[in-house]
Steps between C-alpha positions, in 0.01 A plus 500: 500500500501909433167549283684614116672119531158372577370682212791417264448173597121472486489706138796270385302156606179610294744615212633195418180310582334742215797477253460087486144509452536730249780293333287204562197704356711590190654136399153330515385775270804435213455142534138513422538726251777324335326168553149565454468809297327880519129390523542234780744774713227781436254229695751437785539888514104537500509266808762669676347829486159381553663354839667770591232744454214266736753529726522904490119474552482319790804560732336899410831679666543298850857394453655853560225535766628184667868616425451777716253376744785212627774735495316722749272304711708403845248238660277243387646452114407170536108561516567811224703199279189281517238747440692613203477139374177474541461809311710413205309137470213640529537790245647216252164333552264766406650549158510088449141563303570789333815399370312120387286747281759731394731189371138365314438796330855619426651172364277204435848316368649553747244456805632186653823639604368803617247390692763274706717806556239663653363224688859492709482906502446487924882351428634707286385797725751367780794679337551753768755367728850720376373801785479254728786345436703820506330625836637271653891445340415194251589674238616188352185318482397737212752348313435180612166521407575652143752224411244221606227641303748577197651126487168293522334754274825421199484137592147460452489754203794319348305157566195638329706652180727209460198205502154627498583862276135665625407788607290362733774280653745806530245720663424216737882480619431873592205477708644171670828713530309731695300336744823314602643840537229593717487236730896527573454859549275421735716211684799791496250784614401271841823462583537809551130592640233235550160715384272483844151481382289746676268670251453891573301678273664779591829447349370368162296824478820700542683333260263531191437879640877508375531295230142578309675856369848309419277203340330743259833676390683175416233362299471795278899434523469127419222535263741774275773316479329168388175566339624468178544179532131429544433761206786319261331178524178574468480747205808324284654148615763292775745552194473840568513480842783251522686753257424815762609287824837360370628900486261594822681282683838647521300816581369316777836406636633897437194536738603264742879692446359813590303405785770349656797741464263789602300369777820562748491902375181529695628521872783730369247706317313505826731619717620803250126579543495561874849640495572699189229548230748672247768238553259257424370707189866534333577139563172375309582701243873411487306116489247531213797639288753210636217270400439663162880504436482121508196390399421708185855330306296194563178594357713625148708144453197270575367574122873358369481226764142366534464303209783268533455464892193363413513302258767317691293503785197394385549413129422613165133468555497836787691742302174737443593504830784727497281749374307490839821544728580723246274748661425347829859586574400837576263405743811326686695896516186676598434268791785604670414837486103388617610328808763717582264798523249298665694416761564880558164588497448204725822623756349854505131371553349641166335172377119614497504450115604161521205334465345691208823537292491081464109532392575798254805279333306162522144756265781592282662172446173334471372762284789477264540152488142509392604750230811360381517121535277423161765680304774462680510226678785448776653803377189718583551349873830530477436904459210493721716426775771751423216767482343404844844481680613840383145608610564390838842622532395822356270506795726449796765722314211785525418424902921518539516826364208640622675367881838605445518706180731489168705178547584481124839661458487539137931565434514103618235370281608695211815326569358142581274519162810643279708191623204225415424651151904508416498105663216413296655634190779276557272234499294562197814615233734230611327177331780244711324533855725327733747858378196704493445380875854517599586867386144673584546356867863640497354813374231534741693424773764761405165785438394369851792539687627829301150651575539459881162247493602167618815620794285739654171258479645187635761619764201695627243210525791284636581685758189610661399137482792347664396768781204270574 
């Protein structure tokens, strides 16, 4: 199989695995919220983040590590497979008693469930297996994997809703959900490569030599994005928490959206860097404009939108919610720009700021949660993370330009920015918004096209890709 199938294939396997999840993710979230109301989905989105941020801490940046370790190793990944699971188990078991004492001073309510979630975190730290799969041509077993998890997690989610209608029952279905996961990752993973278990020192050593730098920068990372959380709860209330998360979470899947169209740009951005540094400077710009060209019309008709999305979503009680998304929606357009520049920093090798930019954005965040959550509640975290993710792309716009000079071609944005204000206009003067909709897209469209924006953009992009 010629290497851009196998990587079609392999990125379209984890795709769809991460899209059902997601869905999954999303459907347990609306019928909670619909069933069970703001305060009790602000606990199960307490959990979740809790979780997910123990398990930041103690995998501490080995999975991209490992991702490139079995890629390039020729002899004896079966001894490098088992020392890596010793690692992982054992890391997972070092921050067992730290994250006991964490859940007991964090959340004395909500201790028990915690504490078993962290108890099975040498499980949960198993999910590593997609660069294995995808060394060797299972591609499919990432999906495989993703659907099993997603299914038992609904079922038992929709078993806890349905009968028992806790918390605590619902965030049990996840952590059951995920050991089972685990251990038929691991069944998949040894037919493919039984782990031999010779213990070297030496190759554990190299791999946290790695993956200590990497750890650091996506904690800071992890810690940004999800702090607020943590900061919600304790200085106002799981209402307001369970308000915040019902409009985070479609951030989180614009996230997921992002990562997953753009991850295949980084070979192709790679190879423009070896071969032709100003090709590969006219096509990212031609890239953050196509991106801005479609993403900013977004950002102006989610105010019109949000409120009756979710309300029939997630009812009547989460329309403060709109609000949230309201804002957050910006977030969503700058984080294509973000990871589109990082991955051009990261194709040209100009990523010494990564780990400090994620600790400057997670002092800010922090610090203006801090300020702004008394008075403002989820809308001061709402800004906070607008502030902290222009901050960042600020940053990485500055390291561009200081690598490859001007990239902003100011008669295109002038153009791009006339066309959204006219389209937004549309929206705000014509009160019937299905017409308002329906003529500013026609409108925009025409501007686009007329402009010479979206021909020269796309055929572009289209064409050097299907050179690959």
């Amino acid at each position: 199989m010629k290497a851009s199938t196998s990587y079609i294939h392999n990125v379209s396997a984890q795709a769809i695995g991460r899209f059902f999840t997601s869905f999954i993710g999303m459907i347990i979230f609306i019928l909670i919220g619909r069933l069970m109301g703001p305060d009790e989905l602000g606990q199960f989105s307490y959990i979740l983040t809790f979780f997910g941020l123990l398990f930041i801490f103690s995998e501490v940046g080995t999975p991209s590590v490992f991702a490139k370790d079995i890629a390039q190793i020729k002899e004896a990944k079966d001894v490098y497979l088992a020392n890596y699971l010793v690692l992982r188990v054992g890391l997972a078991l070092l921050f067992i008693i730290p994250g006991i004492m964490a859940a007991y001073i964090l959340r004395k309510d909500l201790f028990f469930i915690l504490i078993i979630g962290v108890i099975f975190l040498p499980l949960f730290n198993l999910r590593f297996f997609e660069p294995l799969y995808q060394v060797y041509n299972k591609p499919l077993f990432s999906a495989y994997t993703a659907f099993f998890y997603g299914t038992i997690y609904f079922i038992f989610s929709l078993i806890a809703v349905i009968f028992f209608k806790s918390i605590a029952s619902i965030s049990l279905s996840y952590i059951l959900a995920n050991i089972l996961y685990a251990l038929f990752a691991i069944y998949l993973a040894t037919k493919i490569l039984k782990p031999k278990f010779e213990i070297k020192t030496t190759i554990i050593k190299n791999i946290m030599k790695l993956a200590l730098p990497l750890g650091v920068g996506a904690l800071f990372a992890t810690v940004n994005s999800h702090i607020d959380i943590f900061m919600l709860a304790s200085m106002k209330s799981d209402y307001e928490v369970g308000i915040y998360s019902a409009a985070y979470r479609f951030l989180d899947m614009t996230a997921m959206l992002a990562v997953t169209i753009l991850n295949p740009i980084i070979p192709i951005f790679s190879k423009w860097a070896d071969e032709n540094k100003n090709l590969l400077k006219e096509r990212y710009t031609q890239l953050i404009e196509t991106f801005s060209v479609i993403t900013l019309p977004i950002v102006l008709i989610v105010p019109f939108i949000s409120s009756p999305i979710l309300h029939s979503i997630y009812g009547p009680d989460f329309l403060p919610s709109a609000d949230v998304l309201n804002i957050l929606a910006w977030v969503g357009a700058l984080l294509f720009l973000s990871l589109l520049t990082m991955f051009l920093c990261l194709s040209i090798g100009v990523v010494h700021f990564g780990w400090w930019i994620t600790a400057l954005a997670a002092g800010v965040n922090i610090l203006l949660n801090y300020i702004w959550i008394p008075k403002y509640g989820y809308i001061g975290s709402a800004w906070a993370t607008v502030i902290c993710e222009i901050l960042i792309l600020g940053i990485v716009f500055f390291f561009v330009a200081k690598h490859f000079g001007n990239f902003i071609r100011f008669s295109i944005w002038t153009k791009i920015i006339s066309a959204n204000i006219i389209f937004f206009l549309f929206l705000y003067f014509i009160k019937n918004i299905y017409l308002s909709l329906s003529l500013g897209i026609i409108i925009y469209t025409v501007m686009m096209y007329f402009f010479n924006v979206i021909p020269k953009h796309f055929l572009l992009l289209i064409k050097d890709i299907l050179k690959k």
